[in-house]
C-alpha positions as CSV (number, residue, x, y, z in Angstrom):
1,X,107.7,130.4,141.4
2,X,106.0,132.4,143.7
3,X,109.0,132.9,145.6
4,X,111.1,134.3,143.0
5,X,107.6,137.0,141.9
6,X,107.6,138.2,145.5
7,X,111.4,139.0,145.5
8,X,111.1,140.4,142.2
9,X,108.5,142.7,143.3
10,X,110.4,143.7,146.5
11,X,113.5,145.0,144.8
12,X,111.3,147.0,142.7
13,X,109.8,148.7,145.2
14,X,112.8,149.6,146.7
15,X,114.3,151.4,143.3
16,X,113.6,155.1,144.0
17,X,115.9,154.9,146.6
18,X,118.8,153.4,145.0
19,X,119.5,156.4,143.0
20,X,119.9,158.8,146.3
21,X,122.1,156.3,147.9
22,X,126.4,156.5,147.5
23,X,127.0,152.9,146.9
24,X,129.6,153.2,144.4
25,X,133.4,154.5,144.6
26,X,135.1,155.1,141.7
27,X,138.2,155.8,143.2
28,X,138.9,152.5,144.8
29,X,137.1,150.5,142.1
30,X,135.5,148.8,145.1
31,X,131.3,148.3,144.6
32,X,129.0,148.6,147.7
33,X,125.7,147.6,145.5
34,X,122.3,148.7,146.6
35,X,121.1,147.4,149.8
36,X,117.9,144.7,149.4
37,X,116.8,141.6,151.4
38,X,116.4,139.3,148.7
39,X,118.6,135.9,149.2
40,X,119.8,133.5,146.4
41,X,122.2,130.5,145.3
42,X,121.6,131.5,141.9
43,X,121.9,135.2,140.5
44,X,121.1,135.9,136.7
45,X,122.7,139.2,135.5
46,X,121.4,140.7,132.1
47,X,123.3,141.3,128.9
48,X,124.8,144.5,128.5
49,X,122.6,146.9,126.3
50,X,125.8,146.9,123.7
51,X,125.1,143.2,122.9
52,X,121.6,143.4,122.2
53,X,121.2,142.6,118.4
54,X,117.8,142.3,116.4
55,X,117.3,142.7,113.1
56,X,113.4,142.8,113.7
57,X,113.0,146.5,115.8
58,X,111.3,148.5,113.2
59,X,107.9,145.7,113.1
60,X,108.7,145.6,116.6
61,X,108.6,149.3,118.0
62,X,105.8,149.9,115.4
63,X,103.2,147.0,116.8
64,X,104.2,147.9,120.3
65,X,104.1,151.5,120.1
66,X,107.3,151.9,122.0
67,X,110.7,153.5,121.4
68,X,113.6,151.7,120.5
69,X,115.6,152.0,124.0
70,X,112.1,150.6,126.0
71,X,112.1,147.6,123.6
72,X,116.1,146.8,124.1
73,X,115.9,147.5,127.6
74,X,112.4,145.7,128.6
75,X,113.9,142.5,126.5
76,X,117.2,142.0,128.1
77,X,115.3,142.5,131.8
78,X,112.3,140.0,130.9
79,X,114.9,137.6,129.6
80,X,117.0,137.4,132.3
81,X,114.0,137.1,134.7
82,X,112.8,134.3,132.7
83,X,116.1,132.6,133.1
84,X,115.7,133.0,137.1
85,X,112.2,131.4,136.8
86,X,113.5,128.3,135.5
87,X,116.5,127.8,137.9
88,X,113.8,128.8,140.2
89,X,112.3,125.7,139.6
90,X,115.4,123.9,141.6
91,X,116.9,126.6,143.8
92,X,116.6,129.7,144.8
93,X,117.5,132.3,141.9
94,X,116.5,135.7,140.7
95,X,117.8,138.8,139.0
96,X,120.6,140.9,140.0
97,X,118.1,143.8,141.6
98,X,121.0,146.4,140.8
99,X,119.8,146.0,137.0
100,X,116.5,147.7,137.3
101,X,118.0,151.0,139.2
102,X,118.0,154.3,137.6
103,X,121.7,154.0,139.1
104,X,124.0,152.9,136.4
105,X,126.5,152.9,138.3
106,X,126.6,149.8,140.1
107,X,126.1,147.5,136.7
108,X,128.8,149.7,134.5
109,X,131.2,148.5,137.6
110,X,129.9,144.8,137.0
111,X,130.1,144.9,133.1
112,X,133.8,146.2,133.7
113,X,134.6,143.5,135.7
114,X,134.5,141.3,132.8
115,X,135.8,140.5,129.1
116,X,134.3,139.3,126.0
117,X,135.8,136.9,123.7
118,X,134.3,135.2,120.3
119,X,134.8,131.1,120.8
120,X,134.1,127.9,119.1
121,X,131.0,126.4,120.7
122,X,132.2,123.6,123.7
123,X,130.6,120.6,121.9
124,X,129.0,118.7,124.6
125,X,130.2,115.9,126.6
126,X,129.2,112.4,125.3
127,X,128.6,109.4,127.3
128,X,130.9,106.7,126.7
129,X,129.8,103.6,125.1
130,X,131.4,100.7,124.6
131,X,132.1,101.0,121.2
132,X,133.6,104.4,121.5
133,X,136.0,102.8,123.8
134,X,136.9,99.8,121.6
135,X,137.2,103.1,118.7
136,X,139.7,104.1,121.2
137,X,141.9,101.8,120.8
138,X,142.4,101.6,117.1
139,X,145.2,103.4,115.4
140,X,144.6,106.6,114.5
141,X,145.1,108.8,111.4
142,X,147.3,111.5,111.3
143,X,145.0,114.6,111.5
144,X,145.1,117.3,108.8
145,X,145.7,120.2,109.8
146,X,142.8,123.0,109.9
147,X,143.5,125.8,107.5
148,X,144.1,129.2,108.9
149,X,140.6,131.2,109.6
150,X,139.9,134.2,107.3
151,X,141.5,136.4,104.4
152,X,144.9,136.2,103.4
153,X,147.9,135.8,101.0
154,X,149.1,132.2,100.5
155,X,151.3,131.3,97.4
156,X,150.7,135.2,95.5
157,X,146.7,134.2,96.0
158,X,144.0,135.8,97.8
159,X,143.0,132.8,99.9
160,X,139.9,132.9,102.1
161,X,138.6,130.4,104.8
162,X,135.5,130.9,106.8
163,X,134.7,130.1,110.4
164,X,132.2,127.1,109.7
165,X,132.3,125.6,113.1
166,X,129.5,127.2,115.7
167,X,130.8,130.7,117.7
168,X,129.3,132.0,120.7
169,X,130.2,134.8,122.6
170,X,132.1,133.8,126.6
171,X,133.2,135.7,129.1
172,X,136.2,135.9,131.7
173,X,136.1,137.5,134.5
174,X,138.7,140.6,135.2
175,X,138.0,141.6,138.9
176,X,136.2,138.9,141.3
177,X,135.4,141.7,143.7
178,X,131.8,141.9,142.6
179,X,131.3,138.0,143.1
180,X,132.5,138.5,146.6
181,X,129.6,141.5,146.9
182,X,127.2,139.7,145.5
183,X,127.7,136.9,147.7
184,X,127.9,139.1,150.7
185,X,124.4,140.7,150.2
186,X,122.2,137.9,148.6
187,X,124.2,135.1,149.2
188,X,124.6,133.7,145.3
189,X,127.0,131.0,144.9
190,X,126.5,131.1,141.2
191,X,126.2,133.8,138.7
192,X,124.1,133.4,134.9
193,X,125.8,136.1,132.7
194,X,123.0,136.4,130.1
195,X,126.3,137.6,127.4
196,X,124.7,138.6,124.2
197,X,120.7,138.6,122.6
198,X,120.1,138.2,118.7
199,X,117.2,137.8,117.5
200,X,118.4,137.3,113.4
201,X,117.3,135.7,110.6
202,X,117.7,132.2,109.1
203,X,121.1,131.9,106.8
204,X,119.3,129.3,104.5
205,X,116.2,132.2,104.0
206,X,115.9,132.7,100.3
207,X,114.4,136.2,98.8
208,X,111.1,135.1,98.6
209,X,110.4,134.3,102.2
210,X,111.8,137.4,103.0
211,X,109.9,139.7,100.4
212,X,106.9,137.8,101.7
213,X,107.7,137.5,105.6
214,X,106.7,133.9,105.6
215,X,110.0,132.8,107.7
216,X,111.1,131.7,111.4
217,X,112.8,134.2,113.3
218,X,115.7,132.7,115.1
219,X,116.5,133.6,118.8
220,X,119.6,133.1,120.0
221,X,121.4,133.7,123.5
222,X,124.6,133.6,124.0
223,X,125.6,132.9,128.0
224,X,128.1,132.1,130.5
225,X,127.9,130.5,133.8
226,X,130.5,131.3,136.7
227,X,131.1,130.1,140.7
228,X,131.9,132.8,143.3
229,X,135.8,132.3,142.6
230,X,135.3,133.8,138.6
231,X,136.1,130.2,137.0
232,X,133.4,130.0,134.0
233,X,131.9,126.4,134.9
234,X,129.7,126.3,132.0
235,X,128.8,128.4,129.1
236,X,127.1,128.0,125.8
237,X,124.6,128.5,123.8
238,X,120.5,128.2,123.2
239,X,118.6,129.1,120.2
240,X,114.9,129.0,120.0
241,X,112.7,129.9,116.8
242,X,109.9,132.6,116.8
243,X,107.4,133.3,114.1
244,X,107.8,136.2,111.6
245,X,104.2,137.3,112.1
246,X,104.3,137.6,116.1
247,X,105.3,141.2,116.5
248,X,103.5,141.5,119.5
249,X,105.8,141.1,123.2
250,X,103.8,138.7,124.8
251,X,104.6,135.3,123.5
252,X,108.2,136.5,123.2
253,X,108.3,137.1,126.7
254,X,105.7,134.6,128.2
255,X,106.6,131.9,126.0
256,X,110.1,131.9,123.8
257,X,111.8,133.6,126.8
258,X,111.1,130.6,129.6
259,X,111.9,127.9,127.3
260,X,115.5,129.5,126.4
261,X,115.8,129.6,130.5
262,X,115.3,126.1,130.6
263,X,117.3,125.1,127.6
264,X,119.7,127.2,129.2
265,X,119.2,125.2,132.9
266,X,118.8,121.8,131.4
267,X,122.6,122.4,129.7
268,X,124.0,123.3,132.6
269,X,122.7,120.2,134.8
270,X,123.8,117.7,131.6
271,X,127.4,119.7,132.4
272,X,127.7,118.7,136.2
């Protein structure tokens, strides 16, 4: 822990002089990020400030006493330094330190080295019993085809079916030029895209929890997990609940925050 605080507080110290430096080319597409001594396996890159998505701001900015673009931007930091505490725990891992420069450019490059896509949650891998693989060996029933996803016209009707299965947001990458970077300067192996932050409320919340904000806020982080060579080698999803009365940072960020980085770490060792 105290390892990851230290090289934390080093990059930080180092930020008024990213801004001066030329470390990125546009022309060439080619990123030369922002020179630091800090040395990784595991490097935990924060969610672009477009996927940051609360419906809980208002309470938020008002018991805080902070502006809108402070809370979103101090959130998606702390979180994805809470992630690198956790992984901390088992190898070395911190933030990518071009995330906290005044210097946008180096993180636009990153965030465009990448693509979104919507996706049906990966269910999780099951251990094999030994009635699943007696099940295996029965006959099986000819499936029924799934009906096609959202609004349309079938038979002269207006025909709608939802998305009920789990969707999280995953990423691919576009340009592995950055991993290469990456790995050049701090040495990271593997990269923690923190993809997308809601913090939303329950679907099953009737009217008078809400009129009465007696309810669980629900926290949920949407992330991918890539080698050096691009390939996502995990990815998923974590959801942790938070009170409708804390408005307050602090248990957000001390508390909620490290145990959605160890959800997040304990998924990806059950993956391996």
């Amino acid at each position: 822990m105290k390892k990851l605080g230290l090289l934390f507080i080093a990059f930080v110290g180092t930020l008024s002089s990213f801004a001066q430096e030329d470390t990125y080319h546009t022309e060439s597409r080619r990123a030369q990020l922002s020179s630091d001594t800090m040395t990784v396996d595991v490097m935990v890159i924060p969610a672009s400030t477009r996927l940051y998505n609360s419906f809980f701001d208002r309470q938020m900015i008002t018991a805080n006493g902070i502006e809108f673009a402070e809370l979103r931007d101090t959130t998606l930091s702390t979180l994805a330094y809470q992630v690198a505490v956790a992984f901390n725990d088992s190898v070395p891992s911190g933030v990518i330190p071009e995330s906290t420069s005044s210097y946008k450019e180096d993180m636009n490059f990153v965030y465009e080295s990448i693509n979104y896509s919507y996706e049906r949650l990966p269910e999780p891998k099951k251990k094999e019993t030994t009635f699943s693989k007696w099940k295996k060996k029965l006959p099986k029933k000819e499936a029924k085809p799934e009906p096609k996803k959202g609004t349309y016209m079938e038979n002269g009707q207006i025909v709608t079916h939802r998305e009920t299965y789990p969707q999280y947001t995953n990423i691919q990458v576009l340009n592995t030029g950055f991993l290469s970077v990456l790995h050049q300067k701090y040495g990271a192996t593997t990269f923690v895209f923190v993809n997308q932050y809601e913090m939303v409320i329950p679907m099953a919340t009737d009217q008078i929890a809400i009129q009465s904000d007696n309810y669980p806020r629900i926290l949920k982080v949407h992330y991918s997990i890539i080698n050096l060579e691009g390939k996502v080698i995990h990815s998923g999803l974590v959801t942790q609940s938070s009170s409708s009365y804390d408005d307050k940072l602090d248990y957000l960020f001390e508390t909620s925050f490290l145990q959605i980085g160890y959800q997040i770490k304990m998924k990806f060792e059950e993956s391996q």
